[in-house]
N, C-alpha and C positions, 0 to 999 in steps of 0.2 A: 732230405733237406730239412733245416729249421722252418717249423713251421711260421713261428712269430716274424721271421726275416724276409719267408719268400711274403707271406701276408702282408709287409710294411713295402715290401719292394712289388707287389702287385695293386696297392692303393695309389703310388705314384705313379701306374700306367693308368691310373684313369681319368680321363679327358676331364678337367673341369675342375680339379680337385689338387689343389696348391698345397705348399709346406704349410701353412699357417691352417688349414682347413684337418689337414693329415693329422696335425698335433691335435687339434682342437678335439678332433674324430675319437681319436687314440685316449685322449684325457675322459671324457664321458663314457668309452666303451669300456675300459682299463688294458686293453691292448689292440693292436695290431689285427691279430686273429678274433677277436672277439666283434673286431667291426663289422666282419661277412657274416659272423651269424646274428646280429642284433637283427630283431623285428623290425621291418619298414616304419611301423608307427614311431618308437622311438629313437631310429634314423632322422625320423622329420623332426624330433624335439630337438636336433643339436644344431645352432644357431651356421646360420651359412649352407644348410646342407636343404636342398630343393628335391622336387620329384625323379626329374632329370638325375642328379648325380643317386641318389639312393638306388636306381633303376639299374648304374651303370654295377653299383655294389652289391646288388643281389644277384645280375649277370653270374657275377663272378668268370667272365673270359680274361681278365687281366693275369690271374695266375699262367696260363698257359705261356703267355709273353713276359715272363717276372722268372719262370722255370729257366728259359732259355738265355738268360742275361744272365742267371749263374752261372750255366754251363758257360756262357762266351769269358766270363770272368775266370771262372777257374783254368780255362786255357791258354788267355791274354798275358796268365800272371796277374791279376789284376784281384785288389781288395777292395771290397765291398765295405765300409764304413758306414752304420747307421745312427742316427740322433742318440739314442741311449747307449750307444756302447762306447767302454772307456775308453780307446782309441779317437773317439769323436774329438775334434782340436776344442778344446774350453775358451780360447779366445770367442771362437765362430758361436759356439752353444746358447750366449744370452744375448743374442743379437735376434728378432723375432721374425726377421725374415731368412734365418740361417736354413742349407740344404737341409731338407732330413735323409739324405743319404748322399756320399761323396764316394764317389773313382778314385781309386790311389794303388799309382805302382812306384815302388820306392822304398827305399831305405830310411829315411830321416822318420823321428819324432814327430809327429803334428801337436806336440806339445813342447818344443823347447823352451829354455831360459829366457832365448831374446828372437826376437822376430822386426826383420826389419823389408816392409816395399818400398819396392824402386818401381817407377813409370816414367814413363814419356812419349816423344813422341817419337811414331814411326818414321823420320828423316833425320836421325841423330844428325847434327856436326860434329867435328873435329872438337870440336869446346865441349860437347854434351861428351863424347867417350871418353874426354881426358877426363873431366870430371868423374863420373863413374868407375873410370881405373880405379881413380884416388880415393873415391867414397868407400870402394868393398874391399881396395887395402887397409884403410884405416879400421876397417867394422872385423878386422882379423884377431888383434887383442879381445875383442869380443863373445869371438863365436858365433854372432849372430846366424840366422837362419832366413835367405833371403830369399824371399818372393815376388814374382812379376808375372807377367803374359804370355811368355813364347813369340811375342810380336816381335817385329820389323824395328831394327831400330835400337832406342835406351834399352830394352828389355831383354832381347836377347844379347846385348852387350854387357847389361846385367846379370846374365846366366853365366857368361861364356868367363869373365871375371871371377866370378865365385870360384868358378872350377879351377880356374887357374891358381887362385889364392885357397885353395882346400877348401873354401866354405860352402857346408850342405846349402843346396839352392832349390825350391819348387817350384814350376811353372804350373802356371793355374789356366788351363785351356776352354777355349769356350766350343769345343767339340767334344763328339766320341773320344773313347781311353784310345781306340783303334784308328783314329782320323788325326794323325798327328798335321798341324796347320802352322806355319808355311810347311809347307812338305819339305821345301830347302834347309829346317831347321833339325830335320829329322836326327841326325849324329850327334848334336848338341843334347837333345832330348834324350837319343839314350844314354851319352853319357852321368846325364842328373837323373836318371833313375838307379846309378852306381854312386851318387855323389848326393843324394837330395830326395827329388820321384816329380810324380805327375800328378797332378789331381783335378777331376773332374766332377760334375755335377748331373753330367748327360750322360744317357743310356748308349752304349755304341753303337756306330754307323749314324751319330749326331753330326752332320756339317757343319761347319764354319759359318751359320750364318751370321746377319747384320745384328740380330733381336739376341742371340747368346753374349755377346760380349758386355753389355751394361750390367748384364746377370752375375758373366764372369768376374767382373771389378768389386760387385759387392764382398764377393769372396775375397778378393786379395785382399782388400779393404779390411776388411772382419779377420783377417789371419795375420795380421801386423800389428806389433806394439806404436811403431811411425811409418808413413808413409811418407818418403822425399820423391818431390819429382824435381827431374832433372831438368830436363826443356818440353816445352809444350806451347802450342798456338793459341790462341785466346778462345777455341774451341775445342772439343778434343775429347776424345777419352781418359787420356793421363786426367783434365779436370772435372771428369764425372767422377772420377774413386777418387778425386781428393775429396766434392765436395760430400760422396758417399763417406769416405771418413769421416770427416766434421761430421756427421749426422751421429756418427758411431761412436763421440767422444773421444776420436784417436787422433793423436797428436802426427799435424802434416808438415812436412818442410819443404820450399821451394828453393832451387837453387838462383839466383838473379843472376841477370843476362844483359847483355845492352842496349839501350835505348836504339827501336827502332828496329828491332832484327825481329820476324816472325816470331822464331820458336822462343823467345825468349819473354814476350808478349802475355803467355798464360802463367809464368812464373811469376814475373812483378804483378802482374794482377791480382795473383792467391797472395803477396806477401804488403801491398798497396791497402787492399780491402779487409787485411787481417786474417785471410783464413790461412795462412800459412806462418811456422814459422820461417826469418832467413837465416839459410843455410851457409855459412864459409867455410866451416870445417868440421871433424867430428867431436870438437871440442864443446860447440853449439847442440850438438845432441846430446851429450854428454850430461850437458848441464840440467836443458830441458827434459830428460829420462833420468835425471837423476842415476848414471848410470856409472860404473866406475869400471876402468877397465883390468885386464889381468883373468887369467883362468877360471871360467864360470866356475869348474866344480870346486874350486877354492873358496871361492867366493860364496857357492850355495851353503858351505860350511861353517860360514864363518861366526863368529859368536856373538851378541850382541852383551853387556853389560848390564845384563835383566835380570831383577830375581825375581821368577815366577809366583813364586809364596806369597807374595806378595799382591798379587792378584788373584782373582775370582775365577772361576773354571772358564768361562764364557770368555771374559775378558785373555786367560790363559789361549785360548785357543786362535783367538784373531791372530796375538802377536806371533803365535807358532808359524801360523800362515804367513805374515808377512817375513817371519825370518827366514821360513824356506822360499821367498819370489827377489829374486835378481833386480827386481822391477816394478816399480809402484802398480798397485792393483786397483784396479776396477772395483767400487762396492757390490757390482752384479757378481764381479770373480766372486767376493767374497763370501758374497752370500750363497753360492752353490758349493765354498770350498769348506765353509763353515757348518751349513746348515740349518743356520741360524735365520729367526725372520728377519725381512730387512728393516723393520720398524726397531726389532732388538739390535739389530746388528747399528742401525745409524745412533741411538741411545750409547753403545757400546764406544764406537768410534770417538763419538765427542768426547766423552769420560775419558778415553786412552789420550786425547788430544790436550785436556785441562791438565790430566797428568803429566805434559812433554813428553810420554814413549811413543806418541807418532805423530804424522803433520803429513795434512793436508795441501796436495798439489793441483794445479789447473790441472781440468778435464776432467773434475770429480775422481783425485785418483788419489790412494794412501800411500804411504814408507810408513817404517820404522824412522824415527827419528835415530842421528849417530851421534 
């Protein structure tokens, strides 16, 4: 076995010791494996880390339980995905509470063109699934890549959609890869690991409990270019991962409902108090993703009216990046795709800006200007 892997995958068996502490760990020691051998003294210099957890790191019993979750994975079918490997989704990567290691059984990219969540709530109506027909037929010029819960409801009606209209679809579970929840979803689920996949955050033989699921939203949340919810109650999970998106700078849409109807209740509220866009058609996202529709890989092709010469290596490089993204970009995208600081990288941007080769969108986001 990889040493560096099963050692990044035996830090997160231990009790006490979060993703943001793991990075933190890994950044001072320069890896993974270097953290079990570092001296307890300078365990204690890394800010977050106490007697208790360095005790738990020199044990070293977490590898014993870190061995046996590769075996279960390689039997499951099941890929192990860790924070530094290319595979990691780059949407999830500059978000600082992202997993440092994800479940995933499936076929689809964790890196597509377009990504788009769907939520709601678990007591769809008749109004919530027309809508959702009509949402992931129209997101078919697209391609997009649609994510949700596996829940009861908008979500699995969201899945069950995709499939129907070809689009790759992920369910993001708040259990074990081996604890498929509702259990009654289970054919749907295999289906999208032929059309999509699964992915998880939890170790298998993780249950369904109540404390995984605001975990699991982050994640949907973080793996979507938009997040639309369809219907929801004026409480709910559908509006924890919208209001987790807003935190994440990702653009949310609510579908509006009738005055007076429950589920429709937590959609004019996101769209009343501004944290939503409203939604009527996909004309509306369109506009606000700045998005155009017609065969991504055409479109990833396509040439912009730039003479490079003309620019400076640095300044060449941003708009390289923007000409290969479907999709206005994150300054965080940019600055991991660039490499660039982000003090140079915002200097860079304005200059490309006063120039008219790009323009600045809500949500701190860039294009190419057309």
């Amino acid at each position: 076995m990889d040493q560096e892997r099963l050692s990044f995958l035996a830090l997160h068996q231990i009790t006490g010791i979060g993703d943001r502490l793991i990075k933190q760990l890994i950044s001072y020691c320069g890896s993974a494996d270097r953290v079990f051998k570092t001296p307890k003294g300078k365990l204690l210099k890394v800010p977050g880390v106490g007697e208790v957890t360095v005790a738990s790191i020199m044990e070293g019993r977490s590898f014993e339980f870190a061995e046996e979750e590769m075996v279960k994975a390689e039997k499951n079918g099941t890929e192990l995905i860790f924070y530094l490997d290319k595979k990691y989704p780059l949407r999830l990567k500059h978000i600082e509470d992202a997993p440092g290691i994800l479940y995933y059984k499936g076929n689809a990219s964790l890196n597509p063109l377009k990504t788009i969540g769907i939520v709601g709530t678990r007591k769809a109506t008749p109004y919530g699934k027309e809508i959702v027909e009509q949402l992931v037929h129209d997101l078919v010029p697209h391609q997009a890549l649609i994510i949700s819960g596996l829940a009861y409801g908008i979500d699995i009606h969201a899945h069950k959609q995709s499939l129907k209209n070809n689009l790759q679809t992920i369910g993001v579970m708040g259990s074990g890869m081996d604890v498929i929840y509702p259990a009654s979803h289970r054919e749907t689920a295999n289906k999208m690991i032929e059309q999509g996949g699964l992915l998880t955050e939890n170790c298998f033989g993780t249950k369904p409990d109540a404390h995984h699921f605001p975990a699991r939203n982050r994640i949907i949340a973080g793996l979507c270019d938009a997040l639309i919810v369809v219907e929801a109650a004026e409480k709910g999970g559908a509006l924890i991962t919208a209001e987790i998106a807003n935190s994440y700078n990702k653009d949310v849409f609510a579908i509006p409902g009738s005055l007076g109807e429950t589920f429709s209740e937590g959609c004019n509220k996101l769209i009343k108090t501004n944290k939503a866009h409203l939604y009527t058609n996909v004309k509306d996202l369109e506009y606000i993703m700045n998005w155009s529709a017609g065969n991504p890989e055409i479109q990833k092709e396509r040439k912009y009216s730039l003479l490079l010469d003309e620019f400076d290596p640095d300044e060449q490089l941003v708009i390289q990046v923007l000409q290969h993204k479907d999709s206005p970009a994150m300054i965080d995208d940019l600055t991991l795709r660039t490499s660039l600081s982000p003090g140079k990288l915002a200097s860079l941007l304005l200059q490309l800006e006063f120039k008219g080769v790009i323009k600045s969108l809500p949500g701190k986001l860039f294009a190419l200007s057309k």
